[in-house]
N, C-alpha and C positions, 0 to 999 in steps of 0.2 A: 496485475498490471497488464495491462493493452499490449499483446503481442507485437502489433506494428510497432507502437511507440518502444518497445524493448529494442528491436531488432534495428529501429533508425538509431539509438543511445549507442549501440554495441557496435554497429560498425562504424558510428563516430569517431569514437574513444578508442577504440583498436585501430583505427586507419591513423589516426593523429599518433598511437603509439607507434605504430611503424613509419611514420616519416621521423618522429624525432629522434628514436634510436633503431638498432640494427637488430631484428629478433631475428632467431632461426629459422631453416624449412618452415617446422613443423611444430606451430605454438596451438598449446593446448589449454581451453578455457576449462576451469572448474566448476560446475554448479552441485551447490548443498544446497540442502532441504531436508525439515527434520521429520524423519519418516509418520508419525502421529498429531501432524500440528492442528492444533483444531480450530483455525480460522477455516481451514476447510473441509469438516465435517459436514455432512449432509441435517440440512436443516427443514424441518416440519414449514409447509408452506401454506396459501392457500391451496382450496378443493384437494387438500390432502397430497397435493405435489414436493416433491425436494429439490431443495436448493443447493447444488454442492459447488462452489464457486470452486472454479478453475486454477489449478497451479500457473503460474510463467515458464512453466518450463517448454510448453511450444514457442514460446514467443523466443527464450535461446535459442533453441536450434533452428528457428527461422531467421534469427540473427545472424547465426555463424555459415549458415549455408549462402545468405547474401552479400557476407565479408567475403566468401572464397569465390565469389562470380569477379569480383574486383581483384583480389590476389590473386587469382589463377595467372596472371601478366606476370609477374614475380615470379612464380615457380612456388610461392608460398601456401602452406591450406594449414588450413584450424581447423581444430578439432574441439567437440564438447566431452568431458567427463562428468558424468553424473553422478553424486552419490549421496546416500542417506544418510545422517544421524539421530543413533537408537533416540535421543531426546536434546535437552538445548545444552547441557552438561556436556554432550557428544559431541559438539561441534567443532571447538578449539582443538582436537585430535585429530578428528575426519578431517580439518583442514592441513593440520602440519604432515598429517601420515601423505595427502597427495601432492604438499609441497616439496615434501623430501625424496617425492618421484621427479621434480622438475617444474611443477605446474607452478606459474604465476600469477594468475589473473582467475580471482574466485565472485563468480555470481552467488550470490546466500539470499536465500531464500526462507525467513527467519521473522517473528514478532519483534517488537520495540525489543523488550530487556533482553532477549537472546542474542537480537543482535549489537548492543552495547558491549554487554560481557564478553561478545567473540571480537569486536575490535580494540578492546582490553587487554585481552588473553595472546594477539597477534601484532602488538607494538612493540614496533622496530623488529619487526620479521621481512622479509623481501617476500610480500603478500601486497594482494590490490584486492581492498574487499568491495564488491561494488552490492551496495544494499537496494534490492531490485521492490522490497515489499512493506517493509518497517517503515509507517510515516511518520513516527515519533519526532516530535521538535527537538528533543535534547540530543539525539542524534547530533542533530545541525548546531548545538549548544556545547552542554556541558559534557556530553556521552561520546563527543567529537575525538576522533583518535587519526593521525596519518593518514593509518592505512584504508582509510574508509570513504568510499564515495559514495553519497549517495544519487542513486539515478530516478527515484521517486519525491514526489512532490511532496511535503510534510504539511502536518494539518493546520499550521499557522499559514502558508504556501495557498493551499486549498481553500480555504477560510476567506483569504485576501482576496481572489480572483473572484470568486462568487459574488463579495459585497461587492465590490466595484463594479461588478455585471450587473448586481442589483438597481446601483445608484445612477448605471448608466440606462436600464430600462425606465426609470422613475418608477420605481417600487420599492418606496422608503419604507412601508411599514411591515415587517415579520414576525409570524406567528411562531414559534420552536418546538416541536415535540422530539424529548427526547426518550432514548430507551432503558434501561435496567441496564445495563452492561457496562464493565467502567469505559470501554471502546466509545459508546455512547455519551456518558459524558467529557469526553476530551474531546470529543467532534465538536460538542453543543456550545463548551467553553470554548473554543477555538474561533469558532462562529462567532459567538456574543462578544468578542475581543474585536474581532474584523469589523460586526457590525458597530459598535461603539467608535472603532476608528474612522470610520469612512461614511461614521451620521446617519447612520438606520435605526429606525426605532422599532422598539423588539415588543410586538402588541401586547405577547406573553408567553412563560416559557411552561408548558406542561410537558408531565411524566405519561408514560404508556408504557404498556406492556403487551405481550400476547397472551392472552388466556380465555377461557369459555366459562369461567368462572362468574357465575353474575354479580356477585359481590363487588367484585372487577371492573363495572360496566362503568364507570366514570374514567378509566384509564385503557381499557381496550374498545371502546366505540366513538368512531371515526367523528359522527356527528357531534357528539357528548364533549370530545374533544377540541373542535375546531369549531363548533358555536361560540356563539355569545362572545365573540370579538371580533374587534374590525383590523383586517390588516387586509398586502395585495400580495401574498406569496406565503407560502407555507416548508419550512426550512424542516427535513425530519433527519434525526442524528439516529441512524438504526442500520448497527454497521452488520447485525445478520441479515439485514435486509426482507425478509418475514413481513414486519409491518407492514414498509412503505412500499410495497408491491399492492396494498389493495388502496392506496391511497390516491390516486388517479379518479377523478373523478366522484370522488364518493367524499370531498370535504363539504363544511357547509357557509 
């Protein structure tokens, strides 16, 4: 998640908490993250580079350091506590162990199911989970618990904004390449739902993968892939990101 955009969400939602009610001195935000998560594992890229996409966790504490430029008038300062959990199993402990220190306000930093199962595991607890990473729709549906806010866009959210930018460009017709990854296809679906709503027509939806395997070469070459159809925009669901890094200029 976009640091800025973190750090404008957190001093929000904490500045509107402290006009509505009365917090102490000295309010202390939690962030969890599950120490092995592998959305951000370092990923095989082109020219042999890696890709290790960034936690949020600077984007917090550039949060809280910009709430205390305002609180400082108060006499008030916030603090960040950080801490790991060994796996997604871990996290409904790691969070009660730092609520039963006082902490109230927990940033989790978490995939979809981990972070359903821990707004589960913390209803009707005096917990504020604020899910900074998880774009899961059922979140926002049926995975919906109290104590859960989300401050991330979900991919039905994402999905929508995109087609309407599309419809407003006049670029009705999209090509999809989607990737191996079930991440992959729930972006693709998500996509093809927006585009069906808002009147896009989907030129056609192919599968790609990454590989050097020539076998392969109908699903990992750019050309192979994005020939022999006509659309004006090319939509790629590849949430390692790998693919769509060499896809800038190299369709056809």
């Amino acid at each position: 998640m976009n640091r800025l955009l973190l750090a404008a969400i957190l001093a929000t939602v904490l500045g509107g908490a402290a006009r509505a009610a009365p917090l102490p001195h000295e309010v202390t935000i939690g962030y969890v993250q599950i120490a092995d998560d592998p959305r951000y594992d370092e990923k095989e890229g082109p020219a042999e580079t890696t890709i290790a996409p960034p936690r949020p966790l600077a984007g917090a504490a550039m949060a809280v350091d910009e709430v205390n430029i305002d609180a400082a008038a108060s006499g008030r300062i916030y603090r960040l506590d950080h801490e790991e959990a060994d796996g997604a199993d871990a996290l409904p402990a790691r969070i009660d162990a730092m609520a039963a220190k006082g902490v109230h306000w927990f940033l989790v930093d978490a995939p979809d199911a981990a972070m359903a199962n821990l707004a589960k595991a913390e209803r009707g607890k005096d917990v504020i989970l604020f899910n900074i990473s998880a774009p899961g729709d059922a979140l926002r549906g049926a995975a919906c618990q109290p104590e859960l806010l989300d401050v991330i866009p979900s991919r039905a959210m994402l999905a929508g904004a995109l087609a309407q930018f599309l419809v407003a460009r006049k670029w009705p017709s999209v090509l999809v390449l989607r990737g191996p990854l079930p991440e992959d296809k729930e972006d693709a679906d998500a996509f093809l739902r927006a585009a069906k709503r808002f009147g896009l027509g989907v030129a056609a939806t192919r599968d790609f993968i990454v590989s050097n395997d020539p076998r392969h070469r109908d699903q990992d070459n750019i050309a192979l892939l994005t020939g022999d159809a006509s659309y004006d925009v090319v939509y790629v669901a590849d949430s390692d990101g790998t693919f769509a890094r060499s896809l800038p200029y190299a369709t056809i």
